[in-house]
C-alpha positions as CSV (number, residue, x, y, z in Angstrom):
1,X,0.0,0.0,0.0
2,X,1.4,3.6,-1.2
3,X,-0.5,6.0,1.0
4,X,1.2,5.5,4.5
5,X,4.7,5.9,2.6
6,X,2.9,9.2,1.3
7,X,1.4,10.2,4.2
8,X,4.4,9.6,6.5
9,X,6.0,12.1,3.7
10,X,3.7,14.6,3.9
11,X,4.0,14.7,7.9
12,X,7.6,15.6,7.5
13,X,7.7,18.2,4.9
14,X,4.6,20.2,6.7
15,X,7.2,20.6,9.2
16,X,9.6,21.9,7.8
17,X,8.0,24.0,5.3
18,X,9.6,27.4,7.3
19,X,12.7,26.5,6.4
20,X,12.9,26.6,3.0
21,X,12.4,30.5,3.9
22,X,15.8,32.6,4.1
23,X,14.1,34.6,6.4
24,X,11.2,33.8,8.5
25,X,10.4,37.3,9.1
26,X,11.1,38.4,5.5
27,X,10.3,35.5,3.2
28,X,11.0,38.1,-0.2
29,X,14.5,38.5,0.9
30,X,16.6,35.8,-2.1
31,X,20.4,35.5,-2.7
32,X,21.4,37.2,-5.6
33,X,24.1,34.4,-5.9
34,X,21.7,32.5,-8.6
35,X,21.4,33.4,-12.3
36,X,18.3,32.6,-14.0
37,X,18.0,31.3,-17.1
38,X,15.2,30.3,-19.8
39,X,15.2,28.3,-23.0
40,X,12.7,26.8,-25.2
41,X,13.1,23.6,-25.4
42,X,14.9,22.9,-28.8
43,X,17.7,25.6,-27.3
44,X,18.7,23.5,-24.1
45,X,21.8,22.1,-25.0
46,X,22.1,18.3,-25.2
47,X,23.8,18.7,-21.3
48,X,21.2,21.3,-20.5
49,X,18.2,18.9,-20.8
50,X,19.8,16.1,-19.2
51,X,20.7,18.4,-16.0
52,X,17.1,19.5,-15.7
53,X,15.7,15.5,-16.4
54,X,18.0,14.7,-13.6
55,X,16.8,16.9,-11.1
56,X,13.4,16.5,-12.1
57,X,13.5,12.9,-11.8
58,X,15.4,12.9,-8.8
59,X,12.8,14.8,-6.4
60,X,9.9,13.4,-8.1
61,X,10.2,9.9,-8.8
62,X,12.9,9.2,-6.3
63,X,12.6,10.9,-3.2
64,X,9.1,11.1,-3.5
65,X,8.7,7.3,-4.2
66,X,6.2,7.9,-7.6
67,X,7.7,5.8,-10.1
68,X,5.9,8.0,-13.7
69,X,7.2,9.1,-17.3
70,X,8.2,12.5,-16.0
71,X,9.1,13.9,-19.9
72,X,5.8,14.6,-21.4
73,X,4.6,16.7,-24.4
74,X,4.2,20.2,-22.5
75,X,8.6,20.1,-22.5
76,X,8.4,20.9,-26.1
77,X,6.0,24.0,-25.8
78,X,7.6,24.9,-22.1
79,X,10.0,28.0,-21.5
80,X,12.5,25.9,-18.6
81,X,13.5,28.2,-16.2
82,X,16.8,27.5,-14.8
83,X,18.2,29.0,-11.6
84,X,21.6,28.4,-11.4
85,X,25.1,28.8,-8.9
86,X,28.0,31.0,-9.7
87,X,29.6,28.1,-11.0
88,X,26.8,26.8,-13.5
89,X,25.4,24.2,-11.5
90,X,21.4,23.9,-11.9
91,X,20.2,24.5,-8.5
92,X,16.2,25.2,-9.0
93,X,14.1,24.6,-12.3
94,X,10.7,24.7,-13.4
95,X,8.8,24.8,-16.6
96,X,6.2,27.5,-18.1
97,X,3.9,27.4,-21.1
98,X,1.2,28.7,-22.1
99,X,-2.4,27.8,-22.9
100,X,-5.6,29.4,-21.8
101,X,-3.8,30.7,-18.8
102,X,0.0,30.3,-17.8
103,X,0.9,26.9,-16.3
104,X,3.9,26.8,-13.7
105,X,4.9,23.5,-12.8
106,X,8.1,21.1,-12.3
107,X,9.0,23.0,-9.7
108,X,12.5,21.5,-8.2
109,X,15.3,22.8,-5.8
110,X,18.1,20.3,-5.5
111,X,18.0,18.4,-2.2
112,X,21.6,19.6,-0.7
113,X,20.1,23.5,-2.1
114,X,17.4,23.4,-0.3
115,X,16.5,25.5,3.2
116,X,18.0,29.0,1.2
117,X,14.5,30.1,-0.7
118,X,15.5,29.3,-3.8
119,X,12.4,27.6,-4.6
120,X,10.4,30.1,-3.1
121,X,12.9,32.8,-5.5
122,X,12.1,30.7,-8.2
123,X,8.1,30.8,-8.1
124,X,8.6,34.8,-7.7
125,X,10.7,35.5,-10.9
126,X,8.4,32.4,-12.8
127,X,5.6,35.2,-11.9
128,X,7.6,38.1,-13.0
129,X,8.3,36.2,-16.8
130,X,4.6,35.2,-16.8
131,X,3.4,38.9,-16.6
132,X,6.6,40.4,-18.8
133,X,5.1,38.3,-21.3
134,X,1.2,39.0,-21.4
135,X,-0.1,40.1,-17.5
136,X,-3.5,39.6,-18.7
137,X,-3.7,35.8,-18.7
138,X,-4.1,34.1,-15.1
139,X,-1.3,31.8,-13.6
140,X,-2.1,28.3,-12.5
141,X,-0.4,25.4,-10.8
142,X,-1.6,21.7,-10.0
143,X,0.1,21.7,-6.6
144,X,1.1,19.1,-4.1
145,X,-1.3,19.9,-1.5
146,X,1.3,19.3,1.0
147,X,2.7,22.7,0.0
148,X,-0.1,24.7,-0.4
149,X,0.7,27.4,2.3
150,X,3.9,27.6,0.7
151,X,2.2,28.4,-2.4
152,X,-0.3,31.0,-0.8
153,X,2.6,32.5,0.8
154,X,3.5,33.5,-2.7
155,X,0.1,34.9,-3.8
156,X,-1.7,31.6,-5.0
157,X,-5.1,30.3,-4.0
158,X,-6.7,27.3,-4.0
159,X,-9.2,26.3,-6.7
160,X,-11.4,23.4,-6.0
161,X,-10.5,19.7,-3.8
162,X,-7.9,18.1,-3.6
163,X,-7.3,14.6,-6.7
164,X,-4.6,12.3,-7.0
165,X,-2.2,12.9,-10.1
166,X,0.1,10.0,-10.5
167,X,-1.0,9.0,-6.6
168,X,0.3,11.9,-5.1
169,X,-2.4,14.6,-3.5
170,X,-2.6,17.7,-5.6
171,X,-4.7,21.2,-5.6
172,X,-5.4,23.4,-8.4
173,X,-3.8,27.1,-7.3
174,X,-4.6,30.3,-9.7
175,X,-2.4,33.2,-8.4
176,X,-3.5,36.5,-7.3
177,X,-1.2,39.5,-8.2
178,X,0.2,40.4,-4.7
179,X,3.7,40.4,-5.2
């Protein structure tokens, strides 16, 4: 049976959602040791892709036990945003595209990265591209529930109940322009 792994999961990230905060007092304080960086697809070099297929694979069918074909068709339409140390190393990533609204998803911090707010950083200059490009469409997410004050934190809302995508407990978030 999958849930208990899940759930005992769960229990331990709610925890320690506080830390993934720079400061607790001033969550919109990031480092301004990371360099951002977006590609279509087809402009990701051959290392590029496989970097970003790492980490993406790594926190989502590894450390969270869901065993999926994380590569799907919405890489080939996605801008992949990169967030990445002095030294090139890919640190944070998601991916963006576009259909009715703006989608924001893949969201990944590498594990030994993570406690500094680069995710959090990450979700906040995602936002910023999504409204350079055309403010007037809404930005959504299909969020692990498990970090949905995280997300509100950071402007979203929750849309709906909660479903199960690839067995893991998600929420629909639309964001509200707060930042």
């Amino acid at each position: 049976m999958r849930l208990p792994v899940i759930k005992e999961f769960f229990v331990f990230e709610i925890i320690d959602i506080l830390s993934w905060f720079p400061n607790k007092t001033n969550p919109m304080k990031f480092s301004n040791d990371i360099t951002f960086k977006i590609n279509r697809f087809e402009d990701l070099t051959s290392v590029e892709a496989f970097e970003l297929l790492k980490l993406r694979s790594k926190v989502f069918v590894e450390e969270q036990i869901c065993v999926y074909l994380d590569p799907d068709e919405n890489d080939l339409s996605s801008d992949h945003f990169r967030g990445l140390s002095n030294s090139g190393e890919l640190l944070t990533y998601c991916r963006i595209y576009k259909s009715e609204s703006w989608h924001i998803g893949r969201i990944a911090t590498k594990n030994s990265a993570r406690g500094a707010g680069l995710g959090a950083q990450m979700v906040v200059e995602s936002i910023k591209y999504c409204h350079s490009k055309q403010s007037s469409l809404s930005i959504e997410m299909s969020a692990q529930v498990y970090l949905t004050d995280f997300y509100k934190n950071l402007g979203f809302t929750p849309q709906g109940g909660m479903y199960l995508e690839d067995g893991i407990p998600h929420i629909k978030m639309s964001y509200q322009n707060n930042l």
